[in-house]
Structures are given as structure tokens and as C-alpha cells.
PDB file of N, CA, C, O and CB in Angstrom:
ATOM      1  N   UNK A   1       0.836  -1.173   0.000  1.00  0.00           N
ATOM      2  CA  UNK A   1       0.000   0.000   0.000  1.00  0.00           C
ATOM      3  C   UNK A   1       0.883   1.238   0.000  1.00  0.00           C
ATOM      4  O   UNK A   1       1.811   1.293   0.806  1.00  0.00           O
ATOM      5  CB  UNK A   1      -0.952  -0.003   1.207  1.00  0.00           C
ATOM      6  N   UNK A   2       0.598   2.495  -1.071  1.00  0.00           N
ATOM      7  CA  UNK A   2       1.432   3.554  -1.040  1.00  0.00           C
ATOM      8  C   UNK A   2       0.818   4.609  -0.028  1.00  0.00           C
ATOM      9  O   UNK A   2      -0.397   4.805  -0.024  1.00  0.00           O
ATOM     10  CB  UNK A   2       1.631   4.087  -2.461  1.00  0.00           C
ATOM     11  N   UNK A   3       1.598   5.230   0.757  1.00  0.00           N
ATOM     12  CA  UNK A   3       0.930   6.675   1.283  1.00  0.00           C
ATOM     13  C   UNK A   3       0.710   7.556   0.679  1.00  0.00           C
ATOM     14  O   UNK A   3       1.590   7.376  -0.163  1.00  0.00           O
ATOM     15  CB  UNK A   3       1.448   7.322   2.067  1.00  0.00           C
ATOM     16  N   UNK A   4       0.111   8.660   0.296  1.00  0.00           N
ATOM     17  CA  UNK A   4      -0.480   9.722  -0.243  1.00  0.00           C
ATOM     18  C   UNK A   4       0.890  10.239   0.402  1.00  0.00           C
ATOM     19  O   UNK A   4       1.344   9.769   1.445  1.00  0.00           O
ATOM     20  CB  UNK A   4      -2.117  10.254   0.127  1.00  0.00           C
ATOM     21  N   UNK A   5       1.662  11.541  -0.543  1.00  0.00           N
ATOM     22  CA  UNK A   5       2.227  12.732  -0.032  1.00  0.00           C
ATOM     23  C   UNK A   5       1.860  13.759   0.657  1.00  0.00           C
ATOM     24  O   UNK A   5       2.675  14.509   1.196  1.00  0.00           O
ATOM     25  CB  UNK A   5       2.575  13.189  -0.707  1.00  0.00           C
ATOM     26  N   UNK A   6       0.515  13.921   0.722  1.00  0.00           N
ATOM     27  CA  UNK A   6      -0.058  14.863   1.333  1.00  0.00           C
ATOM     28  C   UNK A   6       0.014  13.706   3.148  1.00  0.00           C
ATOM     29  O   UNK A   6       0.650  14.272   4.037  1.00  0.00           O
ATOM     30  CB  UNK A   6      -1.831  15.391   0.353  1.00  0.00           C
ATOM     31  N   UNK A   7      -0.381  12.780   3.400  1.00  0.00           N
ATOM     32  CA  UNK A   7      -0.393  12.066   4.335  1.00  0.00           C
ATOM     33  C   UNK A   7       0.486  12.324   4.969  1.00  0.00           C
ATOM     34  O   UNK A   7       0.390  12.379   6.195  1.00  0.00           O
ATOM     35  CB  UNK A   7      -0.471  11.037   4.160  1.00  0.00           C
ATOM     36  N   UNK A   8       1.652  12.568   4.293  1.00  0.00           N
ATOM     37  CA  UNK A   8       3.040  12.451   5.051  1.00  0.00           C
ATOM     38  C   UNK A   8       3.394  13.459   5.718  1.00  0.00           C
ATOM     39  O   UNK A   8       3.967  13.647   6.791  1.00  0.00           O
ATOM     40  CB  UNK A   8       4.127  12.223   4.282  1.00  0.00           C
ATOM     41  N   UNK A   9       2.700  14.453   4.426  1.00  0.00           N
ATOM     42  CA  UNK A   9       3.072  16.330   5.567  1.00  0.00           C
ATOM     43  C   UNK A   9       1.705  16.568   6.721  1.00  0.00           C
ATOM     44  O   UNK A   9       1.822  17.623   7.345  1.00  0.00           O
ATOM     45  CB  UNK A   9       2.919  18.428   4.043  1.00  0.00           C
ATOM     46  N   UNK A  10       0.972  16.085   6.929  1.00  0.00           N
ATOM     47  CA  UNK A  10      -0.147  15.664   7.736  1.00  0.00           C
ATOM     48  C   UNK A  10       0.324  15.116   9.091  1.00  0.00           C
ATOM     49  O   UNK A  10       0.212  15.648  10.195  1.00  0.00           O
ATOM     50  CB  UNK A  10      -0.964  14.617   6.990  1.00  0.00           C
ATOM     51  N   UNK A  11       0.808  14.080   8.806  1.00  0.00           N
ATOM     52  CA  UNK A  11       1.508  13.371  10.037  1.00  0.00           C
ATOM     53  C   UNK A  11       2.741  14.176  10.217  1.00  0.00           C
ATOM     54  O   UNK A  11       3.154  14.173  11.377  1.00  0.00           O
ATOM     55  CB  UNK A  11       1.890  11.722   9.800  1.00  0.00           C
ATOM     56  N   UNK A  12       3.331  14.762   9.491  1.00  0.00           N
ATOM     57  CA  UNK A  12       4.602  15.050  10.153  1.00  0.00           C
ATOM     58  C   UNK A  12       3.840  17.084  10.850  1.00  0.00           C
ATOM     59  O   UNK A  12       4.365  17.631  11.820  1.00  0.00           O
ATOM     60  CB  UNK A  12       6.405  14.925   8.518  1.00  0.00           C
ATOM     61  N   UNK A  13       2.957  17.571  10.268  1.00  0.00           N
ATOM     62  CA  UNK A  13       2.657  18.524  11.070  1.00  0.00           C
ATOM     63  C   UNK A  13       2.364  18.003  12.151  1.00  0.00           C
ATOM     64  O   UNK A  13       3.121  18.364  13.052  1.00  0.00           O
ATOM     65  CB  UNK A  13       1.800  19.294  10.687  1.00  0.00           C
ATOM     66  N   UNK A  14       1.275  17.028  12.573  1.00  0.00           N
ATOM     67  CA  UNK A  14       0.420  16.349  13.582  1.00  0.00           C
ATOM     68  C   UNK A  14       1.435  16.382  15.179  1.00  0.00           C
ATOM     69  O   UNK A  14       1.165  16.735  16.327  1.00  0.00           O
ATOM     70  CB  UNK A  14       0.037  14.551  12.906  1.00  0.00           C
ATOM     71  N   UNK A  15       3.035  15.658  14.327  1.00  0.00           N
ATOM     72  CA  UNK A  15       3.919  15.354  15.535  1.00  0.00           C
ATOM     73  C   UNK A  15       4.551  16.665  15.636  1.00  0.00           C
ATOM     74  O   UNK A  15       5.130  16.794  16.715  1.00  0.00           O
ATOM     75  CB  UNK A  15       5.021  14.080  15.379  1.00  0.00           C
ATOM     76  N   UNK A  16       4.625  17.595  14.934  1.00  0.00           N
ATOM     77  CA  UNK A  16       5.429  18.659  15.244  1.00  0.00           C
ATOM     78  C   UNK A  16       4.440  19.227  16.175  1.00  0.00           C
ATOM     79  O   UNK A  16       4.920  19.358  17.301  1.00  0.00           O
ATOM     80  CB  UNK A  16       5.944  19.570  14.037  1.00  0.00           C
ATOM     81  N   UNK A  17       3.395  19.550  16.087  1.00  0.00           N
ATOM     82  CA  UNK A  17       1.981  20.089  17.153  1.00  0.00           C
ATOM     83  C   UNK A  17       2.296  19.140  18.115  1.00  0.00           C
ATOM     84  O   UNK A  17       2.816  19.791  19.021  1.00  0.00           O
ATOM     85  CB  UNK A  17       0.116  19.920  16.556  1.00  0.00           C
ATOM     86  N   UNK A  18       2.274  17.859  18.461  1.00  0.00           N
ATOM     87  CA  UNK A  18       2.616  17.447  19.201  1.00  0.00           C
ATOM     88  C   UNK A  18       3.573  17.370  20.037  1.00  0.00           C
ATOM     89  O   UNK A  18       3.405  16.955  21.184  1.00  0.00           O
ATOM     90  CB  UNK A  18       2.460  17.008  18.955  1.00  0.00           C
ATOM     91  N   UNK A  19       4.255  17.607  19.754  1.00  0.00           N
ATOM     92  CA  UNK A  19       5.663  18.124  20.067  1.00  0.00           C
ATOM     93  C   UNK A  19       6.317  19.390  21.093  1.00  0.00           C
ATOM     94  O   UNK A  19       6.972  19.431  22.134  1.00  0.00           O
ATOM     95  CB  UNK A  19       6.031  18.456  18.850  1.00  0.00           C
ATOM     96  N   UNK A  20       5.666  20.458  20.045  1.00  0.00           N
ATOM     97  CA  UNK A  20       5.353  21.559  20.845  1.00  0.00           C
ATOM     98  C   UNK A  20       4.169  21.361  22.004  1.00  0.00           C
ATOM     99  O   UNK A  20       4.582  21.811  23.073  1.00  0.00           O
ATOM    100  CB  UNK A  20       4.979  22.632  19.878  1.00  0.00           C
ATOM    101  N   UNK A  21       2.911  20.857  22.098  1.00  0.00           N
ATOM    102  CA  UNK A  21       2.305  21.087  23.291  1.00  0.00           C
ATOM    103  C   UNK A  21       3.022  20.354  24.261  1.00  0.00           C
ATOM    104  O   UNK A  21       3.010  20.883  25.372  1.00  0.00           O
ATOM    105  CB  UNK A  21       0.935  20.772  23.283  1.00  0.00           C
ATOM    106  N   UNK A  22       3.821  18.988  24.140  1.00  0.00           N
ATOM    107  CA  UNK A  22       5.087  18.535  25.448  1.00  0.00           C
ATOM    108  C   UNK A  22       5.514  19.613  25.819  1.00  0.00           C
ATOM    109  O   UNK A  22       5.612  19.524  27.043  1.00  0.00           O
ATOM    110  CB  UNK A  22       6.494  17.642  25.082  1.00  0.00           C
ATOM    111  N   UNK A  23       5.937  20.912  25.388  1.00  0.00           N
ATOM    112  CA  UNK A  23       7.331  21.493  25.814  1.00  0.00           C
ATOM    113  C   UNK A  23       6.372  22.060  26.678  1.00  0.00           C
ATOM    114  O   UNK A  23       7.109  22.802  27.327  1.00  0.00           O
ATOM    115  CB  UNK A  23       8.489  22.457  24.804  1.00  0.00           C
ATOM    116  N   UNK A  24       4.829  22.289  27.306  1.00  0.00           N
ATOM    117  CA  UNK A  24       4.109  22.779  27.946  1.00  0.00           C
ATOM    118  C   UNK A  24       3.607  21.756  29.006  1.00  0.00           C
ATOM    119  O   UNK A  24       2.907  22.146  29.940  1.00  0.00           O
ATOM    120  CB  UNK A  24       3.287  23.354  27.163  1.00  0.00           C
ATOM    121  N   UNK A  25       3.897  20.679  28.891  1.00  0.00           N
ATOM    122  CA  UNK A  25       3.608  19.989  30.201  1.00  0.00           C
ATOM    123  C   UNK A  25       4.529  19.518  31.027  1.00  0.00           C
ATOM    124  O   UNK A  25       5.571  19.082  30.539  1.00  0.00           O
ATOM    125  CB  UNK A  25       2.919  19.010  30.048  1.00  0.00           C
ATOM    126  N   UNK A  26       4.350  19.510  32.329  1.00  0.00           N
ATOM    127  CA  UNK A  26       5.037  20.338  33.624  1.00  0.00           C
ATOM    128  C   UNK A  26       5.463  18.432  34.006  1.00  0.00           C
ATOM    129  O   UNK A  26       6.453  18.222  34.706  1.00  0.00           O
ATOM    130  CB  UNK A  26       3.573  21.671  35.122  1.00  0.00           C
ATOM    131  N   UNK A  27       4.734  17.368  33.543  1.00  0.00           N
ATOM    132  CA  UNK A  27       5.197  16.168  34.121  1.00  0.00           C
ATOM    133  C   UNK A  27       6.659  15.815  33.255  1.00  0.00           C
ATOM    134  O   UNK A  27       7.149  16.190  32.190  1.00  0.00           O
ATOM    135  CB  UNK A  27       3.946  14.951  33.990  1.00  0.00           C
ATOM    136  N   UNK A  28       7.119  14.698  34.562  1.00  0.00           N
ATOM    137  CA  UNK A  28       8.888  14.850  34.193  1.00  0.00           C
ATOM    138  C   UNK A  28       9.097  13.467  33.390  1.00  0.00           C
ATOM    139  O   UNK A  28      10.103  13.152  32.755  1.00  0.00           O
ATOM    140  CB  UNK A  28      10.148  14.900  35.861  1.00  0.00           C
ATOM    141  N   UNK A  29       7.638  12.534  33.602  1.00  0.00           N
ATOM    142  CA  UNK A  29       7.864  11.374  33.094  1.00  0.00           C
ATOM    143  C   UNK A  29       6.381  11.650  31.624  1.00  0.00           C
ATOM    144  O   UNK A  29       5.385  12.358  31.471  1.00  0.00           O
ATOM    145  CB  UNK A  29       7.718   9.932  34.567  1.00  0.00           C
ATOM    146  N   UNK A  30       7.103  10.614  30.895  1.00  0.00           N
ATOM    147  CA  UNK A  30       5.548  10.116  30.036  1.00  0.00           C
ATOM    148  C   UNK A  30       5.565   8.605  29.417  1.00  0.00           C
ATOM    149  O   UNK A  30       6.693   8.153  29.614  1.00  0.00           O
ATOM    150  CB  UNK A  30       5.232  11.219  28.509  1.00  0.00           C
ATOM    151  N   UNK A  31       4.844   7.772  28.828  1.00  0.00           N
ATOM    152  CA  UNK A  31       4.755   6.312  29.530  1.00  0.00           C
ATOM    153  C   UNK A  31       4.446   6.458  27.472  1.00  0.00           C
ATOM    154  O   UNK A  31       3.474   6.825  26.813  1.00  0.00           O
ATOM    155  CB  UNK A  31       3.181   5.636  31.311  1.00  0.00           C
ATOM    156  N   UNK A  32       5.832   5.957  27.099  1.00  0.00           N
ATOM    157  CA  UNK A  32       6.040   5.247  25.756  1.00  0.00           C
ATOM    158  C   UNK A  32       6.258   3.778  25.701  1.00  0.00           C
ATOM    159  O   UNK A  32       6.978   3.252  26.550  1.00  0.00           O
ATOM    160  CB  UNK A  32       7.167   5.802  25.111  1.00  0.00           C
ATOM    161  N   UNK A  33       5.737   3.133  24.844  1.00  0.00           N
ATOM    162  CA  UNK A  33       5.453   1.856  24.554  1.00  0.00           C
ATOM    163  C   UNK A  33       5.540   0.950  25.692  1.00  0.00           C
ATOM    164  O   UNK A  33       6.286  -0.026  25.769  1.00  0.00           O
ATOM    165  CB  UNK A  33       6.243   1.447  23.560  1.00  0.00           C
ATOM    166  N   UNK A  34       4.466   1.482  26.828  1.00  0.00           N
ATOM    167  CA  UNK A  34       4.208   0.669  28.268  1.00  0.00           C
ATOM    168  C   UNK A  34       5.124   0.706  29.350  1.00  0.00           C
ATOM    169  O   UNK A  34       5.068  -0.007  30.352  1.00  0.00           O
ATOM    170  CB  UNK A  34       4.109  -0.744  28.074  1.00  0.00           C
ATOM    171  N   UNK A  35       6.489   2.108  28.940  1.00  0.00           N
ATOM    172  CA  UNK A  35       7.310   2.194  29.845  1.00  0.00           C
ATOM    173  C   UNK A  35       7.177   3.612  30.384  1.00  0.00           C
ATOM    174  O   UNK A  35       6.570   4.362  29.620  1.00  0.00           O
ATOM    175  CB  UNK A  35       8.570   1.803  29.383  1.00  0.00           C
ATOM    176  N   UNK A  36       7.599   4.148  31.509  1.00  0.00           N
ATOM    177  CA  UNK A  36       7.874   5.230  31.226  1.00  0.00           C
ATOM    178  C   UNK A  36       9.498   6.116  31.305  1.00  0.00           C
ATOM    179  O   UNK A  36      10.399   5.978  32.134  1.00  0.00           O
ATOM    180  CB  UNK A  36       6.956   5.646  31.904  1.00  0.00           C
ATOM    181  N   UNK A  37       9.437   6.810  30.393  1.00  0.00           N
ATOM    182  CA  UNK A  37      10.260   7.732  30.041  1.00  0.00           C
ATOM    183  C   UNK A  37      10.659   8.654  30.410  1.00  0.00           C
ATOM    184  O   UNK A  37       9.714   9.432  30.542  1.00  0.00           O
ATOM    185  CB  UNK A  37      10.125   8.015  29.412  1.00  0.00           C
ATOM    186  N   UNK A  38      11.962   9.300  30.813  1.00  0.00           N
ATOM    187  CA  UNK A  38      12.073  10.872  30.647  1.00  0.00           C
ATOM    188  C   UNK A  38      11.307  12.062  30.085  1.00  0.00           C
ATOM    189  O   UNK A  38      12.255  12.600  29.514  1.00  0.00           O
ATOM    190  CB  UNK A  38      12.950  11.012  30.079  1.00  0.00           C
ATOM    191  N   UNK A  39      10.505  12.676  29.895  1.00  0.00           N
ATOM    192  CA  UNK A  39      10.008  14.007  29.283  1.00  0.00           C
ATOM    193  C   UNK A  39      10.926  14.086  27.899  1.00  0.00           C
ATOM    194  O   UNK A  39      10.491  14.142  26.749  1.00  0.00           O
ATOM    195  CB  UNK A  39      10.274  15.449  30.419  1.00  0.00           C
ATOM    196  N   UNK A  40      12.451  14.074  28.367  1.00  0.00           N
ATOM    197  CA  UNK A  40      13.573  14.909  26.879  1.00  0.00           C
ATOM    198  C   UNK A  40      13.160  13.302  25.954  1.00  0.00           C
ATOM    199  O   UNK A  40      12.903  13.265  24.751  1.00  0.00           O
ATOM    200  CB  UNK A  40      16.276  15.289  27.385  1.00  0.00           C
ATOM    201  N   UNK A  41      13.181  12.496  26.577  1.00  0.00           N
ATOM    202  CA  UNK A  41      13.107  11.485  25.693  1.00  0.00           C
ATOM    203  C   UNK A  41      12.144  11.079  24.967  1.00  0.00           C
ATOM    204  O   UNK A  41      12.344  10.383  23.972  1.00  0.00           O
ATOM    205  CB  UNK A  41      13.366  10.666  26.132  1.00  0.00           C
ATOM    206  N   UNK A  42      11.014  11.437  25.339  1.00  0.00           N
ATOM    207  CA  UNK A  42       9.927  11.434  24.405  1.00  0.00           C
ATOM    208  C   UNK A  42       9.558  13.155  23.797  1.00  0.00           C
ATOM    209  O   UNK A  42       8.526  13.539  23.248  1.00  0.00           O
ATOM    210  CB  UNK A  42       8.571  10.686  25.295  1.00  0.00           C
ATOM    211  N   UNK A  43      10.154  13.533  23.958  1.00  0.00           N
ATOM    212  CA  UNK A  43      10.051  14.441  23.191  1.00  0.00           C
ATOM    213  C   UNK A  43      10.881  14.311  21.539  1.00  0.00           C
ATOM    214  O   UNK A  43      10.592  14.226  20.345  1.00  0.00           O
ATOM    215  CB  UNK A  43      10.476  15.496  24.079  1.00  0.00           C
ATOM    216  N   UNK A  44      11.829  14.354  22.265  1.00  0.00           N
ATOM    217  CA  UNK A  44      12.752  13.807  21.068  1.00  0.00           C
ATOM    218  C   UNK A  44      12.087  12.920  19.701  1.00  0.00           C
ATOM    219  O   UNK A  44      11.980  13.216  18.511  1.00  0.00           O
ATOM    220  CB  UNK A  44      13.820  12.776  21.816  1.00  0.00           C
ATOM    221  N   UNK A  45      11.745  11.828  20.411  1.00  0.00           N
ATOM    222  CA  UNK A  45      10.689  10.883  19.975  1.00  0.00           C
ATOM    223  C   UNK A  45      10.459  11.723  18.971  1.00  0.00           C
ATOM    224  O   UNK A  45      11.160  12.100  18.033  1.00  0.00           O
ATOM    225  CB  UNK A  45       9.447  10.451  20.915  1.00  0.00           C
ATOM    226  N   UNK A  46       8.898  12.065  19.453  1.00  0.00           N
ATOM    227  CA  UNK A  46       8.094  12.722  18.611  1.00  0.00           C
ATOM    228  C   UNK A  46       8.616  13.360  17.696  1.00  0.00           C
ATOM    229  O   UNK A  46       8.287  13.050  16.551  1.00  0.00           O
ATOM    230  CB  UNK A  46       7.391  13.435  19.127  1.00  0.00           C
ATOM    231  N   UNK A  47       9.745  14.620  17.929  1.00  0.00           N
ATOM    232  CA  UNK A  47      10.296  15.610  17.003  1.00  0.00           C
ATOM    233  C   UNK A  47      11.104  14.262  16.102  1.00  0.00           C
ATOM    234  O   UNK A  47      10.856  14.231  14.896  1.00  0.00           O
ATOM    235  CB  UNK A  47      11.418  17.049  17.863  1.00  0.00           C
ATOM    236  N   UNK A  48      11.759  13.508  16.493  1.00  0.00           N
ATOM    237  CA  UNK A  48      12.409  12.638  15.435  1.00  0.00           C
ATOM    238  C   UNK A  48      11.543  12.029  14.010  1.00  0.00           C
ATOM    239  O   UNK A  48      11.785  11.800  12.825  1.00  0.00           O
ATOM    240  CB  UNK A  48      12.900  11.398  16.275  1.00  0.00           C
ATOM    241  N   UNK A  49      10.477  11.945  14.898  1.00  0.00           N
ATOM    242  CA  UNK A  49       9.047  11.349  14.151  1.00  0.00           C
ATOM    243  C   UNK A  49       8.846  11.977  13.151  1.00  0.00           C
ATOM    244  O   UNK A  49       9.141  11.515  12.049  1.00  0.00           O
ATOM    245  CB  UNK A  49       7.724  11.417  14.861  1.00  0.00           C
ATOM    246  N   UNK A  50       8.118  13.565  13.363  1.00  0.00           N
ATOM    247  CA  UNK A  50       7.894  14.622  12.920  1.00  0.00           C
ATOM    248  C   UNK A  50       9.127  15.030  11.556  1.00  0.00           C
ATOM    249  O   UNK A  50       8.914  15.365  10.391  1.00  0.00           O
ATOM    250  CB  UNK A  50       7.835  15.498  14.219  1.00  0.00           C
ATOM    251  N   UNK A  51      10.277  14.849  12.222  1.00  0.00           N
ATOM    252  CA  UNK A  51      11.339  14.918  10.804  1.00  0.00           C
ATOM    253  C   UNK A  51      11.192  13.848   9.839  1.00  0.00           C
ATOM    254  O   UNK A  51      10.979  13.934   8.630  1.00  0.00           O
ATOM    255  CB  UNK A  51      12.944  14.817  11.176  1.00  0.00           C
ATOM    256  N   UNK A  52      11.339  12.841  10.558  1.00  0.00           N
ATOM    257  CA  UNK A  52      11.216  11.624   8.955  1.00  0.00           C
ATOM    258  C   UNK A  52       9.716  11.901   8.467  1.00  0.00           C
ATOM    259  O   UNK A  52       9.638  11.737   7.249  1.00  0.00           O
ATOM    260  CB  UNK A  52      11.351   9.416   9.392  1.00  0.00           C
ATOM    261  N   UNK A  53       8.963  12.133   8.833  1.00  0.00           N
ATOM    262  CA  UNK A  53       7.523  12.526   7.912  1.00  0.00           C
ATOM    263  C   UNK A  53       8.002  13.636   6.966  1.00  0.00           C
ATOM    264  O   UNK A  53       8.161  13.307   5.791  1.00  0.00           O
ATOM    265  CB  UNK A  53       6.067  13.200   8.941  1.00  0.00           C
ATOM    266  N   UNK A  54       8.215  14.710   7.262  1.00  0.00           N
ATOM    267  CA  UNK A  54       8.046  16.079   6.640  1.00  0.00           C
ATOM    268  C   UNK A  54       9.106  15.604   5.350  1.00  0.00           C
ATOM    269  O   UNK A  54       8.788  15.769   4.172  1.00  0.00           O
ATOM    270  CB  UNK A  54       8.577  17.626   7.782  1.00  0.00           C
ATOM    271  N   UNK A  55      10.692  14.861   5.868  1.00  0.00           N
ATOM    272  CA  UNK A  55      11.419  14.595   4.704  1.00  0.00           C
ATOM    273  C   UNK A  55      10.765  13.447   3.880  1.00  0.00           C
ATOM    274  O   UNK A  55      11.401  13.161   2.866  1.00  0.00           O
ATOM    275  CB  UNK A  55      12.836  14.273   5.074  1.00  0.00           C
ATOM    276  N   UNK A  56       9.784  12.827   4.069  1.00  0.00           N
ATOM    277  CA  UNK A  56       9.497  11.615   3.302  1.00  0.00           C
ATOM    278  C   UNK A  56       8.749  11.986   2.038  1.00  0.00           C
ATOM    279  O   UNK A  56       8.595  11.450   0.940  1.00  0.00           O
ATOM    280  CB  UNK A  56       8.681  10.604   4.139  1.00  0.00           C
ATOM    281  N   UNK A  57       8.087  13.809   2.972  1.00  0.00           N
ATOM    282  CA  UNK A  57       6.853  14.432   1.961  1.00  0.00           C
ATOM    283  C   UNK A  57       7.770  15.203   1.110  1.00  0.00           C
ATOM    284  O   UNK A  57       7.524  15.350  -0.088  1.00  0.00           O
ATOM    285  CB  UNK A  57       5.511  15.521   2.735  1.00  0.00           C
ATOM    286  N   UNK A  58       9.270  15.922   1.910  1.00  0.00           N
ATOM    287  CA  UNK A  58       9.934  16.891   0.555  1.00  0.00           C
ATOM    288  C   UNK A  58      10.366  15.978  -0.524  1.00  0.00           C
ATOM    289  O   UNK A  58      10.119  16.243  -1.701  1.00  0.00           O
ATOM    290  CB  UNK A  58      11.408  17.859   0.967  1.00  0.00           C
ATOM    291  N   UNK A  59      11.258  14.486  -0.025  1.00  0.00           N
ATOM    292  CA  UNK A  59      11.505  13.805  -0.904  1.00  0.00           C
ATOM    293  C   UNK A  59      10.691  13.376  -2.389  1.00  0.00           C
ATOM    294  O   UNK A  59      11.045  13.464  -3.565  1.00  0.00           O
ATOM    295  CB  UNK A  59      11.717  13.019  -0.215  1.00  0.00           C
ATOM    296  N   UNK A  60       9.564  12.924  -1.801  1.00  0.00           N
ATOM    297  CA  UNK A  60       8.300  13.155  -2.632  1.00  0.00           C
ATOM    298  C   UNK A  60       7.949  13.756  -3.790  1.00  0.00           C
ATOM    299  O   UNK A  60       7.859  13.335  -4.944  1.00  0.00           O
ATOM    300  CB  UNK A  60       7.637  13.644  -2.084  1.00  0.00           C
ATOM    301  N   UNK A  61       7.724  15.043  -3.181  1.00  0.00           N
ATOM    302  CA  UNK A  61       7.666  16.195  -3.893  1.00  0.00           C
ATOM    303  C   UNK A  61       8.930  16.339  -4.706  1.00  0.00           C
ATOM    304  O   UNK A  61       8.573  17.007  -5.677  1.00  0.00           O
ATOM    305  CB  UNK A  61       7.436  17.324  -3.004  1.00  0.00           C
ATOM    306  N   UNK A  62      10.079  16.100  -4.818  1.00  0.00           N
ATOM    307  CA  UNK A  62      11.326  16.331  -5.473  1.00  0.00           C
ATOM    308  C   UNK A  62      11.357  15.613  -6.563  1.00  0.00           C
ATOM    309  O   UNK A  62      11.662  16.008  -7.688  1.00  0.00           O
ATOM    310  CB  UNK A  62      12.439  16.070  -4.730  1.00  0.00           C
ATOM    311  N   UNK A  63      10.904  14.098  -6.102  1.00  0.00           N
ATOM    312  CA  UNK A  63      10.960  12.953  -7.324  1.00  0.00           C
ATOM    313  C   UNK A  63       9.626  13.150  -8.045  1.00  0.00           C
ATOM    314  O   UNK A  63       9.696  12.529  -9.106  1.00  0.00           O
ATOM    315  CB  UNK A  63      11.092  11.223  -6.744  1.00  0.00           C
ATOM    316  N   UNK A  64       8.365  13.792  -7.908  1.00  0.00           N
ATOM    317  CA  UNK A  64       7.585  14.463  -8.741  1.00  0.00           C
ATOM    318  C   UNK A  64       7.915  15.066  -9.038  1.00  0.00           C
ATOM    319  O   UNK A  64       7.321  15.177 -10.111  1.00  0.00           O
ATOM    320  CB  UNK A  64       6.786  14.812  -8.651  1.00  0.00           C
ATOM    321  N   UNK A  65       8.999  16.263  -8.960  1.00  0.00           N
ATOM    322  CA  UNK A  65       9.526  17.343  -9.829  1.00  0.00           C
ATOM    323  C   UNK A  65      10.430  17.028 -10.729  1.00  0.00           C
ATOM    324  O   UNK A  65      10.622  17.608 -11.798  1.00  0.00           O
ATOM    325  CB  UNK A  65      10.062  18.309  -9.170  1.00  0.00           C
ATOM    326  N   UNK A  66      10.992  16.108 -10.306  1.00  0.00           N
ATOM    327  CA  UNK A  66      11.789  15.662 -11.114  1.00  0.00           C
ATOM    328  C   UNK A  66      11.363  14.413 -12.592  1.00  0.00           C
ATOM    329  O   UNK A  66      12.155  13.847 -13.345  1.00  0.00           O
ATOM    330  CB  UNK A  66      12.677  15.198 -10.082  1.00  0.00           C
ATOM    331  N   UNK A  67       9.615  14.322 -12.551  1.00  0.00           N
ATOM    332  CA  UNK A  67       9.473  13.577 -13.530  1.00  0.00           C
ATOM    333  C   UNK A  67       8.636  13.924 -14.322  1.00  0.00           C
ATOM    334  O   UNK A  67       8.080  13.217 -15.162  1.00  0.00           O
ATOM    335  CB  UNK A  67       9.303  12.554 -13.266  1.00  0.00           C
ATOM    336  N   UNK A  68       8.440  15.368 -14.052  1.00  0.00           N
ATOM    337  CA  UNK A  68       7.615  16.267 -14.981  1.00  0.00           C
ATOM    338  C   UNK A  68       8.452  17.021 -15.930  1.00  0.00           C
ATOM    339  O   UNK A  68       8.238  17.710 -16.927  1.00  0.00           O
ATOM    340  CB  UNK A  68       6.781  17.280 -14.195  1.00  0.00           C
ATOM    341  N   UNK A  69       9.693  16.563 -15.121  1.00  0.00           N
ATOM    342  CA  UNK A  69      10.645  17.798 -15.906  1.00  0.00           C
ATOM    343  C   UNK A  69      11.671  16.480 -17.447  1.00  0.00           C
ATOM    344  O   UNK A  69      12.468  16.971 -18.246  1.00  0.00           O
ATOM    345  CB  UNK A  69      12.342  18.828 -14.050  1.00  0.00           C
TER     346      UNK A  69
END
């Protein structure tokens, strides 16, 4: 199954919003895949997340530009 490009900049806004509202909550732990975590560490997470989306959508977009041309 292919993802839509638009999907990709979707999800990768989604985690960047996500992302930013962490840097607003005051707890020191948060409970990733049934453990819990540091705060920096799931933050990270997310923002790591948030990057491979957004590059999956520029990539995308590049190799469509590149096959029109």
C-alpha cells in the first residue's frame, strides 16, 4: 500500500503540534510503549518522528519534480 504525499506532511505537522504542546507539560515522566520515560526522551521521539515525515513528503515532492521535468 502507497501513502499519499499529502499524508506524510499531515503526520509530520500532527507530531510537530505534538511536540510543541510537550514542551508545555510540567510532568517529568511520560509512559512510551508501556514504559515510562524521561520528558527529553519522548520528546525527542516525537520531534524525530515529525522529521522523517516532513522529509518523506519533501523527498516526494522532489521525485515528482523531477518527472515532470
Amino acid at each position: 500500500m502507497k501513502f499519499s504525499k499529502s499524508a506524510y506532511l499531515v503526520m509530520g505537522l500532527l507530531f510537530t503540534i505534538d511536540f510543541f504542546f510537550s514542551l508545555f507539560d510540567n510532568a517529568s515522566s511520560h509512559k512510551l510503549f508501556f514504559w515510562d520515560v524521561n520528558i527529553w526522551v519522548y520528546r525527542s521521539y516525537r520531534f524525530l518522528i515529525a522529521i522523517v515525515f516532513i522529509k518523506l513528503y519533501i523527498d516526494g515532492k522532489k521525485i515528482d519534480s523531477e518527472k515532470l521535468t
